[in-house]
ZADO-1210 file (C-alpha; in nm, 4 decimals, padded with zeros to 6 digits):
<atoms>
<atom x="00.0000" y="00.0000" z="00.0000" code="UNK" pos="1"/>
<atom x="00.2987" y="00.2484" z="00.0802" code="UNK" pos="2"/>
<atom x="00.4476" y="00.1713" z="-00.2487" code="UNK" pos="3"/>
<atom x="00.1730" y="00.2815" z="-00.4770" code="UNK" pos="4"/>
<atom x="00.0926" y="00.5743" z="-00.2385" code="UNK" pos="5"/>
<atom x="00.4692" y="00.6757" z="-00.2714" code="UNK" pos="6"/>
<atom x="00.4062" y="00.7340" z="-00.6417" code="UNK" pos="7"/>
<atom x="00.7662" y="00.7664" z="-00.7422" code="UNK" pos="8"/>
<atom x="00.8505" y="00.9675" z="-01.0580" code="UNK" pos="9"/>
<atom x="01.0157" y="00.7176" z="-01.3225" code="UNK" pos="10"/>
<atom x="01.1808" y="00.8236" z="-01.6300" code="UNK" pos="11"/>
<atom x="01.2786" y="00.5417" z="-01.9523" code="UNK" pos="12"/>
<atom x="01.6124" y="00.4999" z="-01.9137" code="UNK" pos="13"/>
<atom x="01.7364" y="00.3425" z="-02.2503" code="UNK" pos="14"/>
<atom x="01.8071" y="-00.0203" z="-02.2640" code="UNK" pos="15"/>
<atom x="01.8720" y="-00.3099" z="-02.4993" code="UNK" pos="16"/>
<atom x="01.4885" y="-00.4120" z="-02.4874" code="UNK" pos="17"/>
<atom x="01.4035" y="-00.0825" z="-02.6413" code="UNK" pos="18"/>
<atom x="01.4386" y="-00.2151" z="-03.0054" code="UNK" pos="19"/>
<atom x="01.1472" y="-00.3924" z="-02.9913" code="UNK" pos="20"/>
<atom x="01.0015" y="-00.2362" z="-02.7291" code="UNK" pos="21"/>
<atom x="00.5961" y="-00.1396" z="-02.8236" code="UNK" pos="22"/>
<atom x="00.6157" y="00.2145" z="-02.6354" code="UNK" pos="23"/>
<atom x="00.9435" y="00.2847" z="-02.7792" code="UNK" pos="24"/>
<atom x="00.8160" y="00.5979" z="-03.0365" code="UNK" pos="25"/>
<atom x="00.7010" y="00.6746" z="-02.6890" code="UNK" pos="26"/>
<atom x="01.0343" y="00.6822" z="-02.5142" code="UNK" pos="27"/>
<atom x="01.2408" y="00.8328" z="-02.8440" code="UNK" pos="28"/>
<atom x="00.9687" y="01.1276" z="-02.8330" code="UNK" pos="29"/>
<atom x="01.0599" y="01.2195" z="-02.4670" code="UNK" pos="30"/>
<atom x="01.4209" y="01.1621" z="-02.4981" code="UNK" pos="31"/>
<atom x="01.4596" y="01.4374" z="-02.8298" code="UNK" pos="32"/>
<atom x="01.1788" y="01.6275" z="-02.5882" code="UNK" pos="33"/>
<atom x="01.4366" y="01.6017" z="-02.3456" code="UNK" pos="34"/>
<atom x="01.7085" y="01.6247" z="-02.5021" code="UNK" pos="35"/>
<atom x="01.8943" y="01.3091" z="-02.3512" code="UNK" pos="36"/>
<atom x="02.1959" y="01.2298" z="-02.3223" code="UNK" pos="37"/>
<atom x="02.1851" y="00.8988" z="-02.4317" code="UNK" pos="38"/>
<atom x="02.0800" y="01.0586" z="-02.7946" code="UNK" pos="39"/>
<atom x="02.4813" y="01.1278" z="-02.8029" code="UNK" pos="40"/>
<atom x="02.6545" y="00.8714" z="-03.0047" code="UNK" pos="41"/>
<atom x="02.8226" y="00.6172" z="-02.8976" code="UNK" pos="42"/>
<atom x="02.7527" y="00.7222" z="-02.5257" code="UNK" pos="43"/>
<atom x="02.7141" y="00.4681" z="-02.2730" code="UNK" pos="44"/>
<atom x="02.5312" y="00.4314" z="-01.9688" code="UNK" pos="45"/>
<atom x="02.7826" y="00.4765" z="-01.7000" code="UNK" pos="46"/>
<atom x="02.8983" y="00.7874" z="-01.9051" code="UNK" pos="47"/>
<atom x="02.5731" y="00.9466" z="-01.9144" code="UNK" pos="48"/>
<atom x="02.5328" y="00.8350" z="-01.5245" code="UNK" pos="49"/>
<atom x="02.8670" y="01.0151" z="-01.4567" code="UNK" pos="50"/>
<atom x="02.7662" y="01.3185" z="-01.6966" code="UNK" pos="51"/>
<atom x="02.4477" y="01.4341" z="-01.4811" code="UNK" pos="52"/>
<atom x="02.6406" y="01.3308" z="-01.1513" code="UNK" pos="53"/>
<atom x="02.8333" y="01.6082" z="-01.3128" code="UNK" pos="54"/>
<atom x="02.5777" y="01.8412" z="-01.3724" code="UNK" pos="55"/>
<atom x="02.5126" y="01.8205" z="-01.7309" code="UNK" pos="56"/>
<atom x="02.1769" y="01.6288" z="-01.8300" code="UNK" pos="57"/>
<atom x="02.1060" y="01.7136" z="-02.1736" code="UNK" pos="58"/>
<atom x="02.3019" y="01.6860" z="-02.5418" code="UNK" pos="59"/>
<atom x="02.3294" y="02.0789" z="-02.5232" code="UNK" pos="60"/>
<atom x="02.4530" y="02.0800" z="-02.1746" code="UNK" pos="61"/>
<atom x="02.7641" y="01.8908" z="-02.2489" code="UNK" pos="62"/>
<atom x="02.8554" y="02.0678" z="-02.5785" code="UNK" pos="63"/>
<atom x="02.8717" y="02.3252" z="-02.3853" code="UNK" pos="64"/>
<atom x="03.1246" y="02.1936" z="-02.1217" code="UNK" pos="65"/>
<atom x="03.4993" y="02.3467" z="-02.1433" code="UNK" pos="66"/>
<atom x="03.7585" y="02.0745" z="-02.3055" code="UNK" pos="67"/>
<atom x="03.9032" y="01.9607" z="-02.0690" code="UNK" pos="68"/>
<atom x="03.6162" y="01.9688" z="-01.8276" code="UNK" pos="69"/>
<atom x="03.6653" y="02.1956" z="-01.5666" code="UNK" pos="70"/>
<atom x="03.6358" y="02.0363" z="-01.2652" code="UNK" pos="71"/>
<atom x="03.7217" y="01.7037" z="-01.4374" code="UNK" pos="72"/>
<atom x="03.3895" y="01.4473" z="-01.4940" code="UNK" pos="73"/>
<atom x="03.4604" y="01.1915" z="-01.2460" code="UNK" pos="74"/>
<atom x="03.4584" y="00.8455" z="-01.4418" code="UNK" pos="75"/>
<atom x="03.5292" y="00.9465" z="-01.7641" code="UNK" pos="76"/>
<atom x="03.8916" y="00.9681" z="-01.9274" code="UNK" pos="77"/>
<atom x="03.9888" y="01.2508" z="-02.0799" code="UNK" pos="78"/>
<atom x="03.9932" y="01.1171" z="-02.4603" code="UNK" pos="79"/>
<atom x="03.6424" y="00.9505" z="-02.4319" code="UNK" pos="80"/>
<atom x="03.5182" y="01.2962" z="-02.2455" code="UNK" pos="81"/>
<atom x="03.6915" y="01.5107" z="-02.5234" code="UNK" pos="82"/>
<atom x="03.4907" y="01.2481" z="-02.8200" code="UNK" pos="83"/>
<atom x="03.1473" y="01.2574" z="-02.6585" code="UNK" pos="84"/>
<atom x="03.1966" y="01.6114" z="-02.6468" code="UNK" pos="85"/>
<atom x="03.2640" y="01.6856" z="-03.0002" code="UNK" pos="86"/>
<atom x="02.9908" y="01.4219" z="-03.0820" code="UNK" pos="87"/>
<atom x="02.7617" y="01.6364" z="-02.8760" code="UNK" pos="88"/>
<atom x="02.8305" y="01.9951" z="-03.0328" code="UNK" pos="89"/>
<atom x="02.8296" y="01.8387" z="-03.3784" code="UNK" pos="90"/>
<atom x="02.4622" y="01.7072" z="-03.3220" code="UNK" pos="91"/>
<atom x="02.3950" y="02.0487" z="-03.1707" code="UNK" pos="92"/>
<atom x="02.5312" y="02.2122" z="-03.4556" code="UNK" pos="93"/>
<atom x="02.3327" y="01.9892" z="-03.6725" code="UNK" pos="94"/>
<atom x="01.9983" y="02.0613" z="-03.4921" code="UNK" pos="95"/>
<atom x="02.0940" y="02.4554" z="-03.5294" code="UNK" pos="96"/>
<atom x="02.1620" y="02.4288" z="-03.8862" code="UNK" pos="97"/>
<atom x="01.8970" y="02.1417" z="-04.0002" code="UNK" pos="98"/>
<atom x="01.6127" y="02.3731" z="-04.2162" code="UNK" pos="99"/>
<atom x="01.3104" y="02.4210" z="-04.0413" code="UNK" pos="100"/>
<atom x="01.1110" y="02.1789" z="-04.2671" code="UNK" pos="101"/>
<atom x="01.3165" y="01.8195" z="-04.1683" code="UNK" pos="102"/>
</atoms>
């Protein structure tokens, strides 16, 4: 009874079921909604659980970050940090240059 009054907020973290998941258009609409960090390519879990330990939750948020990352993101080495960065304002820069119509 405690557990369905507690009514705890949930959020659809990606995982390997999702590609044939039925509620995945779902999921894929909140995460670009979102703008998720797993939507960065090539990211993985642990990096995106480090990322927002960090601070930075969204795609925009960590092309944004200074290279290297000032403090340092704990659990991520430098090279990988300085790729999913680049990955991250590339796709940004995409988004900003994409024409309105796509």
């Amino acid at each position: 009874m405690a557990a369905q009054q507690a009514q705890r907020k949930t959020y659809p973290e990606p995982v390997e079921h999702c590609r044939i998941c039925d509620w995945a258009t779902v999921c894929d609409a909140q995460w670009r909604k979102d703008d998720h960090l797993s939507l960065v390519a090539n990211i993985t879990r642990n990096q995106r659980q480090a990322l927002v330990a960090h601070g930075t939750e969204t795609v925009a948020g960590l092309a944004r970050l200074p290279v290297p990352a000032e403090p340092k993101v704990e659990g991520i080495k430098d090279q990988a940090f300085a790729n999913l960065h680049q990955q991250a304002r590339l796709q940004v820069q995409g988004r900003e240059e994409a024409p309105a119509y796509l």
